[in-house]
N, C-alpha and C positions, 0 to 999 in steps of 0.2 A: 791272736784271734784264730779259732780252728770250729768248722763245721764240723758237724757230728758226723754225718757221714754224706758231704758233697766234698769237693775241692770249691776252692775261692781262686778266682782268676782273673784276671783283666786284660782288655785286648791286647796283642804286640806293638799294632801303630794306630788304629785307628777300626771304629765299628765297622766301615763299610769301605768296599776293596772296592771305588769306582771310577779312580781315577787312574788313566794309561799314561804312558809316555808314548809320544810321537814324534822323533826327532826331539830337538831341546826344546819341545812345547809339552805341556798336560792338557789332558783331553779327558773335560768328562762326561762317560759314557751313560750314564746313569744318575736323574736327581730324584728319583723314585724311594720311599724306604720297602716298599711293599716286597719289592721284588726279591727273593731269597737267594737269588746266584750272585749279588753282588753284596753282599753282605761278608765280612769278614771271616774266616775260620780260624785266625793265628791268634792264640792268646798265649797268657806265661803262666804259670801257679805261682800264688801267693801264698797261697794255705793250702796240706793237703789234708785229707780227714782223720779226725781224733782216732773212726771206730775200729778201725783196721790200719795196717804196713801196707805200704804200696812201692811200687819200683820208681814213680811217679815222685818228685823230688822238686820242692820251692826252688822256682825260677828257670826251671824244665818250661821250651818252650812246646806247645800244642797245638793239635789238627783237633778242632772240634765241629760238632752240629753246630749249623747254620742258625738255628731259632733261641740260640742262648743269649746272641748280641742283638738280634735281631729286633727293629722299634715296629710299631701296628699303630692302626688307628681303633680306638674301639666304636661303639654302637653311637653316640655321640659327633665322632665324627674329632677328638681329641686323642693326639698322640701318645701313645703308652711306651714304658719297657715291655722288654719279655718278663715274664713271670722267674724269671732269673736271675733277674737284677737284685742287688745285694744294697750297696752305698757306694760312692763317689767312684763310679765306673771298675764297680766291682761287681762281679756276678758268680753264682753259685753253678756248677758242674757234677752234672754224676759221673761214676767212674765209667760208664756204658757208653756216653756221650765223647767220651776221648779216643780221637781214630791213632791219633801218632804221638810220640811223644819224642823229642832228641832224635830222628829220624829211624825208628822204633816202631812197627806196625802194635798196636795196641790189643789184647783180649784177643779174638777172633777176627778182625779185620785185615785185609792186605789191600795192596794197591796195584793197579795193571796200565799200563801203558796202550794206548788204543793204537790200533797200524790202519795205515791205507789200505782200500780197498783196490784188490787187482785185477779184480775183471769192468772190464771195457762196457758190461751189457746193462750193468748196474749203475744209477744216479746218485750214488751215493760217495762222498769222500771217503766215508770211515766205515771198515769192515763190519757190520754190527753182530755184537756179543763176542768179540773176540779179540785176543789183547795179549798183551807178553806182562808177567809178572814181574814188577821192581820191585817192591818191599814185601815181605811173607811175613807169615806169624809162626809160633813152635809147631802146630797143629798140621798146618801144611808141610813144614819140614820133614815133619817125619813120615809123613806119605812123600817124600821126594820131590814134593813143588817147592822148587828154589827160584830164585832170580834170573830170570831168562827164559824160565818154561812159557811156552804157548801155551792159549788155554782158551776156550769157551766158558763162558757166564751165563746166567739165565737173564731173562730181556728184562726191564725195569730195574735190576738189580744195584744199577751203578749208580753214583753220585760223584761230580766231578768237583776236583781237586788243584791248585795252582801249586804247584812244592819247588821251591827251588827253580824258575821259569820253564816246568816241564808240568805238562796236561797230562794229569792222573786221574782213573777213577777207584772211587772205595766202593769195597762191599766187604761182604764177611765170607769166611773159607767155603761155608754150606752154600753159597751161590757158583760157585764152581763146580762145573756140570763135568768137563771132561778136559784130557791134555792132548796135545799134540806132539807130532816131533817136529822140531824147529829145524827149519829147511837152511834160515839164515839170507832168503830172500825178502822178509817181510822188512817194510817199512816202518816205521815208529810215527805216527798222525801229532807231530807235536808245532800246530800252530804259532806263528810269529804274535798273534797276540798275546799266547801265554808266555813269551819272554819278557815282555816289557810290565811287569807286573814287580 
């Protein structure tokens, strides 16, 4: 079974990412389907497409867009899939829609670790637009943003990410505005809730 040109995929554990650990209890946080942050991003490849070679490889697991697993209500007020949905919790993917793949930044995309923020005068926890680079793509490479680099982003850009219990966010190389030098005072903003995930 191979799509022309999507991948076929299915979730890793489960559509929706809502339930925490708390101590040796579960807690869930969310019985919403509406809401898109809790919605799973982790699926595997079943199928990858007929039309083209990709690095992408059956049973390669993946970081994808949120509205592939994602259920809605429609105008009726009856529950739907995404327009995604394939057969027996399988759904179809473009290769655009794939942010990571085997711990892999995908196409254009990389991921940034978000830091505290250090001034006293601000209400905020997390320094906004500003972030250390964990995963790059070729693109950035070769302009010298490697893993580590500080970096500015432009505002709305990012979408947040659970990898491995550390709070990531994704965007694509062209949303990086500018670098820093890294002082090696910044803090890394990675929340106790995104461990227990």
């Amino acid at each position: 079974m191979k799509s022309l040109y999507h991948f076929i995929i299915k979730p890793l554990d489960k559509r929706y990412d809502n339930i925490k650990k708390v101590g040796n209890k579960e807690l869930i946080i969310n019985s919403s389907i509406e809401n898109h942050i809790f919605v799973s991003k982790k699926a595997v490849v079943v199928s990858t497409p007929a039309a083209y070679a990709t690095e992408i490889k059956v049973g390669d697991e993946v970081y994808i867009h949120h509205n592939i697993l994602r259920r809605y209500y429609d105008m009726k007020g009856e529950e739907k899939n995404s327009g995604t949905y394939f057969k027996n919790d399988l759904y179809f993917c473009a290769l655009d829609q794939i942010y990571m793949y085997n711990k892999t930044s995908h196409l254009n995309y990389c991921f940034v670790k978000p830091i505290l923020n250090s001034s006293f005068l601000e209400n905020r926890k997390e320094q906004p637009n500003v972030g250390i680079i964990k995963y790059t793509n070729n693109t950035l490479e070769a302009l010298g943003i490697t893993p580590g680099t500080l970096i500015t982003f432009t505002p709305n850009s990012e979408f947040e990410f659970i990898i491995d219990g550390e709070r990531l966010y994704c965007m694509k190389s062209n949303d990086i505005a500018l670098t820093h030098e890294y002082e090696g005072n910044e803090i890394e903003n990675n929340p106790s809730w995104a461990k227990s995930s």
